[in-house]
C-alpha positions as CSV (number, residue, x, y, z in Angstrom):
1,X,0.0,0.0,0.0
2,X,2.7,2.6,0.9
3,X,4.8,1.6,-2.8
4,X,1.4,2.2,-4.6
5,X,1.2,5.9,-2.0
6,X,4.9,6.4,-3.4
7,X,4.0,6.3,-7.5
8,X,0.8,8.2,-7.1
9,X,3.1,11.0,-5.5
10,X,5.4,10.4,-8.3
11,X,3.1,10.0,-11.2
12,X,1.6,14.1,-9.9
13,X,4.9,15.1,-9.5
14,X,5.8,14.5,-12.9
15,X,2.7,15.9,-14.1
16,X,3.3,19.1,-12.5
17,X,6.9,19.1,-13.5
18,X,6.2,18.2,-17.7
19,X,2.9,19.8,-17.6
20,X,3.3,23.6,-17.6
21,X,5.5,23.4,-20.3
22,X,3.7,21.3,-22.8
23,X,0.1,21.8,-21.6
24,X,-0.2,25.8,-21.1
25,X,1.1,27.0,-24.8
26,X,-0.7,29.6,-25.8
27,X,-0.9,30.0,-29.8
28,X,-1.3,32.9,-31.1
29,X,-5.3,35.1,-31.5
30,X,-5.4,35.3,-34.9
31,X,-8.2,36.5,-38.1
32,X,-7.6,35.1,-42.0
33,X,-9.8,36.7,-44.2
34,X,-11.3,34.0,-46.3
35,X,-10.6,33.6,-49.5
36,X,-7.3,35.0,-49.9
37,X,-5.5,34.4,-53.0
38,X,-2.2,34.3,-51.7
39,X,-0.3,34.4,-55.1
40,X,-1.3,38.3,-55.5
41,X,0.8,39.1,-52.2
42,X,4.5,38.8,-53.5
43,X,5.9,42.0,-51.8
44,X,5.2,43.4,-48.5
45,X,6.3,46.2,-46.7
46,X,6.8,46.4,-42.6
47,X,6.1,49.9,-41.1
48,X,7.8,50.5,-37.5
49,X,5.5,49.3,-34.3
50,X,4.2,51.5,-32.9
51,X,5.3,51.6,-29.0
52,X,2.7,51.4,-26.3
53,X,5.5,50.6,-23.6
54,X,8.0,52.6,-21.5
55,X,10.6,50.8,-23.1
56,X,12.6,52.6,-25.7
57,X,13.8,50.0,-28.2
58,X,11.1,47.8,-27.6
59,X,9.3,48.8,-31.0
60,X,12.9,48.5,-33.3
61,X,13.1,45.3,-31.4
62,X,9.8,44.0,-32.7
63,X,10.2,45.4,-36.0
64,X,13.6,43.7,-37.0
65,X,12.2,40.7,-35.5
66,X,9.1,40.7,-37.8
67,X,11.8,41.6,-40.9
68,X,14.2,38.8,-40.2
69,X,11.1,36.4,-40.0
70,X,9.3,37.4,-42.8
71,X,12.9,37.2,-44.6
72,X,13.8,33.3,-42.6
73,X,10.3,32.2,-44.1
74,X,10.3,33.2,-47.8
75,X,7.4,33.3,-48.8
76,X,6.6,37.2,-49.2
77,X,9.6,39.7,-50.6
78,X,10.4,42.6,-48.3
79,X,10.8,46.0,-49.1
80,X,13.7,47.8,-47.9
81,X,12.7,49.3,-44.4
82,X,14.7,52.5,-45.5
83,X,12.2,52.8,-48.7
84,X,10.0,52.9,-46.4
85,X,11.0,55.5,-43.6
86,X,12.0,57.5,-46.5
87,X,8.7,57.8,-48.3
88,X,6.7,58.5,-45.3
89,X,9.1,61.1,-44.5
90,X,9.0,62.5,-47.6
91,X,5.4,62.5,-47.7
92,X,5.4,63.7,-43.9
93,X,3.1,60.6,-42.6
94,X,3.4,60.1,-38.9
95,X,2.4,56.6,-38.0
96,X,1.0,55.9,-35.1
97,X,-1.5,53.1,-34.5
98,X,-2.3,52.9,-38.3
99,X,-2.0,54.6,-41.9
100,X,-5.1,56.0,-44.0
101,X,-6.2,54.2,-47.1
102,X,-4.3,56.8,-49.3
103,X,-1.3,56.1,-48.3
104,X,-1.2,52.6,-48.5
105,X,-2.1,52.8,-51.9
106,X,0.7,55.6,-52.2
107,X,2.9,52.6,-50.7
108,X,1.4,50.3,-53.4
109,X,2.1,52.8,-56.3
110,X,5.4,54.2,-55.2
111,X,7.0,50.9,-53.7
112,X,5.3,48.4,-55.6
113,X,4.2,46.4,-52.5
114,X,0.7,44.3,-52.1
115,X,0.6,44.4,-48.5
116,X,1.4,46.1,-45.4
117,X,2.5,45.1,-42.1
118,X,1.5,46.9,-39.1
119,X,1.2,46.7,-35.2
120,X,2.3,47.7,-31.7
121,X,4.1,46.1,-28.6
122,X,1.7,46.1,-25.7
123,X,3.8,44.7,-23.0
124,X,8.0,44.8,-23.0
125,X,9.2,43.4,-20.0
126,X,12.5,42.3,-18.7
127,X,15.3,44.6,-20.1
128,X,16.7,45.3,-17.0
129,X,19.5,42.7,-16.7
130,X,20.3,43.8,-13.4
131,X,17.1,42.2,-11.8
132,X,17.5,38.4,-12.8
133,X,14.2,37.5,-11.2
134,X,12.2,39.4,-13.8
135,X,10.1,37.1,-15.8
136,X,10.6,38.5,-19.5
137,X,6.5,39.3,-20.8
138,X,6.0,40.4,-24.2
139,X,2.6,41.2,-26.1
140,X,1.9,42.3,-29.7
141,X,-0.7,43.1,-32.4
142,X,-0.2,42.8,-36.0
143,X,-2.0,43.1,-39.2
144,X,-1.7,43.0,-42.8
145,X,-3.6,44.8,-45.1
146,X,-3.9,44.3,-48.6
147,X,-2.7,47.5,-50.5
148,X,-5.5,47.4,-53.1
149,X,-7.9,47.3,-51.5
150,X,-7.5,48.6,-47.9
151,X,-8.9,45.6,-46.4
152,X,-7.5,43.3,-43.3
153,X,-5.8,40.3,-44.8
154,X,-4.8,38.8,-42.0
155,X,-4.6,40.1,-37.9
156,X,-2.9,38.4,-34.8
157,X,-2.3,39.1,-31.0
158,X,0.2,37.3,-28.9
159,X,1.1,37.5,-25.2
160,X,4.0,35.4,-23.7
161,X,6.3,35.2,-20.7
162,X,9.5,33.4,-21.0
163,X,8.2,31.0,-18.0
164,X,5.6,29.5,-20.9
165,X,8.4,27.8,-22.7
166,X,9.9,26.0,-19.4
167,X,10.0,22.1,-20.6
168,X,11.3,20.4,-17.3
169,X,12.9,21.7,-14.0
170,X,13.4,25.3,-16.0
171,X,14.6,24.0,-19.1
172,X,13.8,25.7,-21.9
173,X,13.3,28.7,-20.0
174,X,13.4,32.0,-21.8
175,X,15.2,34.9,-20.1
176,X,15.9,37.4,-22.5
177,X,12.9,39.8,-23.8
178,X,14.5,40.2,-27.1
179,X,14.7,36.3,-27.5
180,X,11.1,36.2,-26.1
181,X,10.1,38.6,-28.7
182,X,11.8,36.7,-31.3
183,X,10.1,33.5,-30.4
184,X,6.6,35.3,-30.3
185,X,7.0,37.1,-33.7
186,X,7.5,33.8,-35.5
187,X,4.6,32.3,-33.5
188,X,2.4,35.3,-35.1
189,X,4.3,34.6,-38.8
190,X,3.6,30.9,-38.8
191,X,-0.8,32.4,-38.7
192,X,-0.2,34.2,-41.9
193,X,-1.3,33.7,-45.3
């Protein structure tokens, strides 16, 4: 009776121990408009996140990210981001949360792009190395919209903490907020068209 006591106790502590790390993944909140024709979007273009956090860097950190992954995937072209800084400069857009309709078809004409990338980082936290018991938390919104037509081709929101990728005993573990944000951007590419 007490061996049988002994691999209950066992059998719940390894549930608890494997669990969290395969059982709590969270997948990214995401929208596909239906019937997409994916062949018409060939080039896209990413405009800086805008930043909702206290945290300086936090939107160029979520914009390279969502470059290099677009660019590790292959499936879209990407125009350069300086094309792109320099045309809304030149035609003195700010972007905040969004861009109008003309000048996403400005973007289409000028840059030759079919789609746009946009967003915002929510939540940024854990840059302060100095505090290693900070659990890294990032969140961020993203959509793309088709350059034609103005309309939402696709739309995500993902929220992480680097605790949700612990496999066993803090394995797998992710302590870096830039590293956490890389791992969440791809999460949101892998929903796209």
């Amino acid at each position: 009776m007490l061996m049988q006591g002994h691999l209950v106790f066992l059998f719940i502590s390894l549930l608890l121990a494997v669990g969290p790390g395969c059982c709590l993944s969270s997948s990214p909140n995401s929208y596909l408009r239906k019937g997409i024709d994916k062949s018409n979007i060939k080039k896209v273009a990413v405009i800086s996140f805008h930043n909702n956090t206290q945290i300086a860097e936090a939107s160029h950190v979520v914009t390279k990210a969502f470059i290099a992954g677009l660019f590790e995937r292959k499936q879209f072209k990407i125009e350069f981001p300086g094309n792109v800084k320099n045309l809304l400069v030149s035609e003195r857009v700010i972007v905040r949360t969004g861009l109008d309709l003309q000048t996403i078809k400005l973007m289409a004409k000028r840059l030759g792009v079919d789609a746009v990338i946009l967003g915002e980082v929510d939540e940024y936290v854990g840059v302060d190395d100095r505090k290693k018991s900070v659990i890294p938390v990032v969140s961020i919104r993203s959509r793309m919209v088709d350059t034609r037509t103005g309309k939402i081709l696709w739309l995500a929101q993902h929220r992480k903490t680097g605790d949700e990728y612990i496999k066993v005993l803090d394995f797998g573990k992710v302590r870096s907020v830039a590293r956490l944000a890389r791992k969440v951007v791809g999460e949101m590419i892998e929903t796209m068209p």
